[in-house]
C-alpha positions in Angstrom: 8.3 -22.4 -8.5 7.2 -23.1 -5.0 6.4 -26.9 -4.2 5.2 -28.8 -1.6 5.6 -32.5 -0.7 2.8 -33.2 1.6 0.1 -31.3 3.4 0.7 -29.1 6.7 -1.2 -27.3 9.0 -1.1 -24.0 7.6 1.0 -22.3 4.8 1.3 -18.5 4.9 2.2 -16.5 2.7 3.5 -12.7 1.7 0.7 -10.4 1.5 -0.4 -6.8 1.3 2.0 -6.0 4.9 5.2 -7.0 2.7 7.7 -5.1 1.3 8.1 -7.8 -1.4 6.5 -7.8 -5.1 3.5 -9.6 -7.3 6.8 -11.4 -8.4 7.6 -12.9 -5.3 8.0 -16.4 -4.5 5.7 -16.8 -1.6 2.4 -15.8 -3.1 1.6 -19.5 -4.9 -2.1 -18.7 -4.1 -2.1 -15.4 -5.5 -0.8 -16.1 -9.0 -3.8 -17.8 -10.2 -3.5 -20.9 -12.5 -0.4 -21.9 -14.2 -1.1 -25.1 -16.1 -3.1 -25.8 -19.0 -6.7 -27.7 -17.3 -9.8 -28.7 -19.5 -13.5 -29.6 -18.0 -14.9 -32.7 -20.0 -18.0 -35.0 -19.2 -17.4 -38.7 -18.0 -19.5 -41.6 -18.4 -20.9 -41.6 -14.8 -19.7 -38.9 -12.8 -20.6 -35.9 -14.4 -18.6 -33.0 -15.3 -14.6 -33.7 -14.4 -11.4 -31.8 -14.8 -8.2 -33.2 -16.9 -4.8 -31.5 -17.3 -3.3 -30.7 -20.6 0.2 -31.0 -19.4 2.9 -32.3 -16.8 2.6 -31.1 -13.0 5.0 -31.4 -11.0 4.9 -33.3 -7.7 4.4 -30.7 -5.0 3.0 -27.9 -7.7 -0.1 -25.5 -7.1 -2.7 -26.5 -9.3 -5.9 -24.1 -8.2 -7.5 -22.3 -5.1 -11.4 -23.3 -4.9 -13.1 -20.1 -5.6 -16.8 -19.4 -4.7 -18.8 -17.2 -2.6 -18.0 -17.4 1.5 -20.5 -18.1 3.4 -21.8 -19.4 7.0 -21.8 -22.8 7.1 -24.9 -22.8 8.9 -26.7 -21.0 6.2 -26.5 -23.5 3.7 -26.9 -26.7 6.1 -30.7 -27.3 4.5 -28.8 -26.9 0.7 -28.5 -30.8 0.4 -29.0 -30.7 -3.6 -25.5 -28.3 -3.8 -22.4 -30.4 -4.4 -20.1 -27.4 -4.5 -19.8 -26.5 -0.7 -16.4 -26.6 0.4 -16.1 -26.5 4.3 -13.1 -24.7 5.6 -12.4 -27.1 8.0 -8.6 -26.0 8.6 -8.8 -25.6 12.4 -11.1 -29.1 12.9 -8.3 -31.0 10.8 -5.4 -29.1 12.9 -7.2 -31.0 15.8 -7.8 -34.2 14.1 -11.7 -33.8 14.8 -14.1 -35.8 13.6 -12.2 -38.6 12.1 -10.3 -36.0 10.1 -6.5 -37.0 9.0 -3.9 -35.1 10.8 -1.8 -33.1 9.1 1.6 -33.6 9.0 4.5 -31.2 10.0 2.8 -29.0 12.3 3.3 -25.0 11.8 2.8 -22.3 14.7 -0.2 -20.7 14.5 0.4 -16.6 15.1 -0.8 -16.1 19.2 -3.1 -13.0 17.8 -5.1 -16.3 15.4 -8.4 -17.1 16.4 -7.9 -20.7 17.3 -8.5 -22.4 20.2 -6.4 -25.0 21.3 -9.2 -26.5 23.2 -11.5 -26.6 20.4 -14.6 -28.7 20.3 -16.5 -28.0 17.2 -17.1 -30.5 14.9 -18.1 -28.2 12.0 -16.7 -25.2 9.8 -18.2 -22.5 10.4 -17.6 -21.0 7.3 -17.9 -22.6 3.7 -16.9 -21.7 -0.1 -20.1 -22.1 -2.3 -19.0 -22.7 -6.2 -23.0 -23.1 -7.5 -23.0 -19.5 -8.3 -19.5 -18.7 -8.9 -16.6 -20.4 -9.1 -13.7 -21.6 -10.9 -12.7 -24.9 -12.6 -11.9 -26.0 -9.2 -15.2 -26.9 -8.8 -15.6 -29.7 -11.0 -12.7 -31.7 -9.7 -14.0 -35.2 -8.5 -13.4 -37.1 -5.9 -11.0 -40.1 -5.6 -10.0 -42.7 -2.7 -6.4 -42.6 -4.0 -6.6 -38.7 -5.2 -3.5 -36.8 -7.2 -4.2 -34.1 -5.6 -4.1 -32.8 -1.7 -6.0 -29.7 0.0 -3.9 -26.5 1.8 -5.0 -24.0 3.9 -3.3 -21.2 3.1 -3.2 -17.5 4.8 -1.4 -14.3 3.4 -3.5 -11.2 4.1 -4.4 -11.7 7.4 -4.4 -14.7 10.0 -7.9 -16.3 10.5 -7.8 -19.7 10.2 -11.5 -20.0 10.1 -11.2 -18.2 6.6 -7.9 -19.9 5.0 -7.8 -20.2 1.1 -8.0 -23.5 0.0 -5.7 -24.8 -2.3 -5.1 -28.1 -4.7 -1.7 -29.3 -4.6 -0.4 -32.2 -7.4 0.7 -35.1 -4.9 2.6 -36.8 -7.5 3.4 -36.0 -11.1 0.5 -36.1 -13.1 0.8 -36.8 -16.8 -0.8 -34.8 -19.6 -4.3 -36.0 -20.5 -5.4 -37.6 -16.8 -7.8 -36.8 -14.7 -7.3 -34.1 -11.7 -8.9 -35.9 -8.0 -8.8 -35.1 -4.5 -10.5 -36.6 -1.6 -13.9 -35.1 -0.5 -13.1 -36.2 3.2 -16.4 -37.2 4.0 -17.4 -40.2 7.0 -19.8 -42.5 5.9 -23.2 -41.9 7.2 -22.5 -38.5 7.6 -25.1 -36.9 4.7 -28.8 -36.5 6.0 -31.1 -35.3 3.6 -34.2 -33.1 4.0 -36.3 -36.0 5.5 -34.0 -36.4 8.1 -32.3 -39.5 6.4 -28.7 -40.8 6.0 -27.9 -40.1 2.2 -25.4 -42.9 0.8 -24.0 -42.3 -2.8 -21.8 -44.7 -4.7 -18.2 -43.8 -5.3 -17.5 -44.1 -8.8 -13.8 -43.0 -8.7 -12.5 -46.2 -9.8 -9.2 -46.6 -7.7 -7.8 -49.8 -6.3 -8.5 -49.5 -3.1 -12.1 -47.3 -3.2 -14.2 -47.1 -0.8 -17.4 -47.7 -2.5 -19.4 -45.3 -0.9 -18.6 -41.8 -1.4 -20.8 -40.8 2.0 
């Protein structure tokens, strides 16, 4: 099975132009969920995601699934906590504070990136309130398990990569599945026109205490 070490720019895969199979080797997004993944409740932050079983450093775990939609459309949505921004092209370009990715691939010359991008936002978004997967109730950590991929197969549009989960190190049957949310602190306003702050409850060594 495919695996990946660390994050990178882009990963593409085969899709509907190749001559190759379902079967194929380069369709990790496309195969759905191999391991065994259970939703419980925690103490204090909510609803939370466990595996049943061994991953393997490097393995797919899920794709976040929801509805795509403008990010501009749900900007005034402050009580949804399943938007995920597909910010692939602002972390290409390190904006905002974002962590480069390592091992930089090539983007296709017909992709609609600009290398002189300015935009500090996504323009689009995944929205799991509606519809999702169990992707959506993975929690956030300061020293996550997991790590987010970009990923493109059927065509080349950055601006709507599928996101992916990938296990960053083995993770033992029975613990928690994390990632980090990515936000800056002081970066939530809410519908007054406030700064929202919310405790991080993660519980890692080196949290950051605030989650935004």
């Amino acid at each position: 099975m495919f695996r990946l070490k660390e994050a990178r720019d882009v990963v593409f895969e085969c899709g509907p132009e190749c001559g190759c199979g379902p079967d194929c080797g380069n369709r990790v997004s496309q195969k759905g969920i191999k391991y065994k993944l259970q939703v419980f409740c925690t103490p204090n932050k909510g609803w939370a995601v466990r595996t049943l079983e061994t991953i393997p450093a490097g393995a797919p775990v899920c794709e976040y699934i929801g509805v795509l939609r403008r990010s501009d459309e749900v900007d005034n949505d402050t009580g949804n906590s399943y938007i995920f921004d597909i910010d692939c092209k602002q972390t290409i370009h390190g904006i905002e504070g974002r962590k480069r990715r390592l091992g930089h691939v090539p983007l296709p010359t017909n992709s609609p990136v600009d290398d002189k991008i300015t935009e500090n936002e996504a323009e689009f978004c995944i929205d799991g309130s509606s519809y999702g997967n169990v992707a959506r109730f993975i929690n956030h950590s300061c020293e996550p398990n997991l790590f987010i991929q970009c990923v493109l197969s059927d065509h080349t549009d950055i601006n709507l990569a599928r996101v992916m989960l990938f296990a960053s190190k083995k993770i033992p049957p029975r613990q928690e599945l994390t990632y980090d949310y990515g936000y800056q602190l002081d970066s939530v306003m809410g519908s007054d026109g406030n700064i929202k702050k919310m405790p991080c409850h993660c519980g890692a060594d080196l949290c950051r205490k605030r989650l935004y």
